[in-house]
C-alpha positions, 0 to 999 in steps of 0.5 A, spaced: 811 629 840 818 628 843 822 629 837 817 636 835 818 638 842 826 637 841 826 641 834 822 646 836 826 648 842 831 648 838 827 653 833 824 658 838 831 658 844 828 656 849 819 656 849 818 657 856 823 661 857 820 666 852 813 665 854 816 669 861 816 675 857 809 676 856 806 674 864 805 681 868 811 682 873 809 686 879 816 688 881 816 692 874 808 693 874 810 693 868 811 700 869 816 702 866 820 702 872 828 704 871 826 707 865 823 715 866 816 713 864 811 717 857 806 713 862 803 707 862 797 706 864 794 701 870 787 703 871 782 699 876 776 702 871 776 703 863 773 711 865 781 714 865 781 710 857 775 714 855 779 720 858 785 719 854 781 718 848 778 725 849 785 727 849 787 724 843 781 727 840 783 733 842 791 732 839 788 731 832 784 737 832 790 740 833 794 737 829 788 738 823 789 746 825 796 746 824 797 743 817 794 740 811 798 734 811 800 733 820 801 727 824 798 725 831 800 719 834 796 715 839 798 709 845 795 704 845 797 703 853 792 709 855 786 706 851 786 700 855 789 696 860 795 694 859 794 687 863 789 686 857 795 687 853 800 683 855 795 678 856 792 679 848 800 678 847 801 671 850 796 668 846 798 670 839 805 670 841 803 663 843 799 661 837 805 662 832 810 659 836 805 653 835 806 655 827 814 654 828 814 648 833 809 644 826 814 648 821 820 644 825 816 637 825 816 639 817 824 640 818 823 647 816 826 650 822 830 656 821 828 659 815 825 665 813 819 668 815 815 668 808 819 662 806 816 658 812 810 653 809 807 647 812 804 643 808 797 642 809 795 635 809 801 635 813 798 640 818 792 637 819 794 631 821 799 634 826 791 639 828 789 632 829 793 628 832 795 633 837 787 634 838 786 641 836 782 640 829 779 634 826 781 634 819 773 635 817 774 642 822 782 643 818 778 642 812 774 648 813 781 653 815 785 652 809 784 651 803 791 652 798 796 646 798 801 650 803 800 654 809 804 660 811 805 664 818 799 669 815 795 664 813 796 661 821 794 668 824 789 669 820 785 664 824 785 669 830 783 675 829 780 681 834 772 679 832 774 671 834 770 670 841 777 670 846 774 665 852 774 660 846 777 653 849 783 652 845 788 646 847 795 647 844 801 642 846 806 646 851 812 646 848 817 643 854 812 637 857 808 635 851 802 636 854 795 639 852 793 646 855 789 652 854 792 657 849 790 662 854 786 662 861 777 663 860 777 670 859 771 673 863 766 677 861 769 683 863 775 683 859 772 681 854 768 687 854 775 691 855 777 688 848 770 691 845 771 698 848 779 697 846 777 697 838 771 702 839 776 707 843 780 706 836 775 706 832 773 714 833 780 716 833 780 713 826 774 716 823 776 723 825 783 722 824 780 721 817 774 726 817 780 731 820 786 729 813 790 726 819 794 721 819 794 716 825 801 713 828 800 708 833 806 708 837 810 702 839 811 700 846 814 695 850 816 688 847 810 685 852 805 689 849 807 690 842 804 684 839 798 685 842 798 692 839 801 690 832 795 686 832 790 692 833 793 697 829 793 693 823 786 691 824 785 699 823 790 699 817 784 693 813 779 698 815 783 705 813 788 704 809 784 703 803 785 708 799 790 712 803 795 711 808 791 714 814 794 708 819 801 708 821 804 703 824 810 702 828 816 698 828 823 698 833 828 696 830 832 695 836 828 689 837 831 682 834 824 680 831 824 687 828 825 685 820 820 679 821 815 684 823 816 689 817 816 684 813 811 680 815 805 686 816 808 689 809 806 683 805 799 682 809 798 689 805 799 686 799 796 680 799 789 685 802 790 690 797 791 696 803 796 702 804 802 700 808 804 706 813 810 705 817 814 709 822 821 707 823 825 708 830 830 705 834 827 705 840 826 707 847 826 703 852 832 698 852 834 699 858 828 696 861 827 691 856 834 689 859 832 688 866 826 685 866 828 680 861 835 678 866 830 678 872 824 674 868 830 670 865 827 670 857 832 672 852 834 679 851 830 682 845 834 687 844 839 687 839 846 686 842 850 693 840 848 700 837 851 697 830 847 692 830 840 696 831 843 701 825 843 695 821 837 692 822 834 700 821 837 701 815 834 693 813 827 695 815 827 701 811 830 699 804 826 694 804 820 700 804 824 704 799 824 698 795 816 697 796 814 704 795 818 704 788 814 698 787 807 698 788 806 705 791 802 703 796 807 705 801 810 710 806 814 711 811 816 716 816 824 716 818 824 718 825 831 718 826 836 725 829 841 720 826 844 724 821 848 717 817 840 715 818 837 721 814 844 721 809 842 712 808 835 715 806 837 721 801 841 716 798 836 709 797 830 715 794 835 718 789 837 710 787 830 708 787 827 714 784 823 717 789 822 724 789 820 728 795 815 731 792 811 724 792 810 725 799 811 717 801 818 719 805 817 724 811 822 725 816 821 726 824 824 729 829 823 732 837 822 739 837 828 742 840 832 737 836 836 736 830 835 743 827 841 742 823 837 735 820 830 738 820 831 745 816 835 743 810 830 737 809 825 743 809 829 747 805 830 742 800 823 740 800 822 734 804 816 733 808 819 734 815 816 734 822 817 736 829 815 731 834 810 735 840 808 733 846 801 734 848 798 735 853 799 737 860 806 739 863 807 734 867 805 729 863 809 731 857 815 732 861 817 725 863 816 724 857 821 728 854 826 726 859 825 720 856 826 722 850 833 725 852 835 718 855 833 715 848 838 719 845 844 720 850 848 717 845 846 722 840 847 728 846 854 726 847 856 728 840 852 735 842 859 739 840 857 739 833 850 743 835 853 747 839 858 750 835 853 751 828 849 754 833 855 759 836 856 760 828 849 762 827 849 767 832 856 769 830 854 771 823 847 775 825 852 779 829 856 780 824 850 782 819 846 785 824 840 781 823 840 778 831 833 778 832 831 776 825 
């Protein structure tokens, strides 16, 4: 296993570092600490996430009243523990990096997402000599000549029985180890009441003519809840895009994951729906991976993350004039951002009224961006917090945190405002 463990370390920077970021930290509660918190949730009994639940049923309603076409956006983190989260996340994160510790035994380190393919009668040897699979039970698994990431995901999905004891080889001593610890009864029953939780928020969402969007969250959380939103995606985005989910393209893996889920969609034959944002918990995310000691997830500068958006929504674009079976909210008030996406449709031929692009933006926010795209005929949205004040409130400090670089260049507002009113003065039309 040596010369595995070597080439692997080599592929994935340091594995058992890695795997730091998916253990719960204390010091953080993994609530959000040094970040003016949109609420994540810890609760000693599953009653608050039904609560939540009914709150989002509620939003939906609201959203179904408002508009024809509207948007309602969940957390994840409110209907269920996120303990459970970070937990469900270790084990996929764990059964990839078994994906890429065999790709780099097939000398295939390095390589493109989709690009990677470990041969299968190679693969089976390697399950069985690491005494995870024999090959008769390998056999059964695959059945092409090459295995991608997909393939090797879809062994574990959200229906497998998780207490199931898996071995798989820690990547720093070579020894075998269970993928993750016996889950008792009681989380197992967190897993069921999770995908129950969802389940309805769907079918009304869908019922209502509301498109659902899964908010994206804490890199420690996130595969757990990618994972769980695309589970909704095969079952409700099969005529239509009624399930979105979200990608922050702050993250270094964020690329890999659009690419990754979008070609699930096409093999499957569902609707793509995707929210794009930068992200909004750097600062944390920083923190506690300095504290932890894993590698920082977070592109290292702002120019990077706009590169990656910019990368992560061509990509979409291209997919919508493909297959047509995409869509993507631009939720930005970057206006280099929003002047990208006008220009790749005009390219690519995709017209506003063809309603696979949409643009977000915070109530109270980018109005110079928001009412020209109304104007013009894009569909545009306001983003509104719901629900108590004091549970909105940190959000939208938070939101303010996010977009301080945006705020410093506030100026340019301020002075179309100062125009605006300048000219209803003039006109006499004030009020109007």
């Amino acid at each position: 296993l040596s010369s595995r463990t070597s080439a692997a370390e080599k592929e994935m920077g340091g594995a058992e570092k890695r795997e730091k970021q998916y253990r719960a930290h204390q010091g953080f509660g993994d609530q959000h600490s040094g970040v003016t918190s949109a609420h994540t949730y810890f609760y000693a009994d599953e009653a608050k996430c039904d609560q939540h639940m009914e709150t989002f049923l509620r939003c939906i309603d609201a959203s179904s009243g408002s508009s024809e076409d509207g948007f309602s956006a969940i957390k994840l983190t409110a209907l269920a523990r996120p303990q459970f989260l970070v937990r469900f996340s270790e084990v996929l994160v764990k059964w990839q990096r078994l994906f890429y510790q065999m790709a780099a035994e097939q000398g295939q380190a390095g390589q493109a997402v989709l690009d990677t393919q470990l041969e299968v009668e190679k693969l089976q040897e390697a399950l069985a000599n690491l005494g995870i699979a024999s090959k008769a039970e390998s056999q059964q698994w695959f059945t092409g000549g090459t295995v991608d990431l997909l393939d090797w995901n879809s062994l574990f999905d959200s229906r497998t029985k998780l207490s199931r004891p898996l071995l798989v080889p820690n990547s720093m001593t070579g020894q075998l180890e269970p993928l993750l610890s016996r889950f008792s009864e009681e989380e197992e029953l967190q897993m069921k009441r999770v995908l129950q939780r969802v389940d309805v928020l769907a079918k009304r969402a869908m019922k209502k003519g509301v498109r659902l969007m899964v908010d994206a969250e804490q890199s420690y959380f996130q595969p757990a809840i990618s994972r769980l939103t695309v589970e909704m995606q095969r079952r409700f985005n099969r005529s239509q895009p009624v399930i979105y989910n979200t990608y922050q393209c702050y993250l270094k893996e964020a690329y890999n994951n659009v690419t990754g889920d979008m070609e699930l969609s096409r093999r499957e034959g569902w609707h793509f729906g995707t929210k794009l944002v930068r992200g909004a918990y750097m600062e944390q995310e920083r923190a506690r991976a300095a504290q932890m000691g894993y590698e920082d997830p977070i592109n290292p500068t702002y120019e990077k993350t706009n590169e990656m958006y910019h990368r992560c929504l061509d990509y979409v674009l291209e997919e919508i004039t493909r297959s047509r079976k995409a869509s993507v909210m631009v939720a930005s008030h970057n206006e280099d951002t929003v002047k990208f996406t006008l220009r790749r449709m005009m390219e690519l031929g995709i017209h506003p009224s063809d309603k696979k692009v949409c643009f977000g933006q915070l109530l109270g926010m980018c109005d110079q961006i928001t009412f020209p795209l109304g104007q013009a005929g894009f569909p545009v949205y306001k983003y509104v917090p719901y629900g108590p004040v004091k549970e909105v409130l940190p959000y939208l400090s938070r939101r303010a945190q996010e977009n301080r670089g945006f705020m410093q260049r506030a100026n340019r507002e301020r002075d179309l405002l100062w125009k605006e009113v300048k000219r209803r003065l003039l006109t006499g039309n004030l009020f109007s």
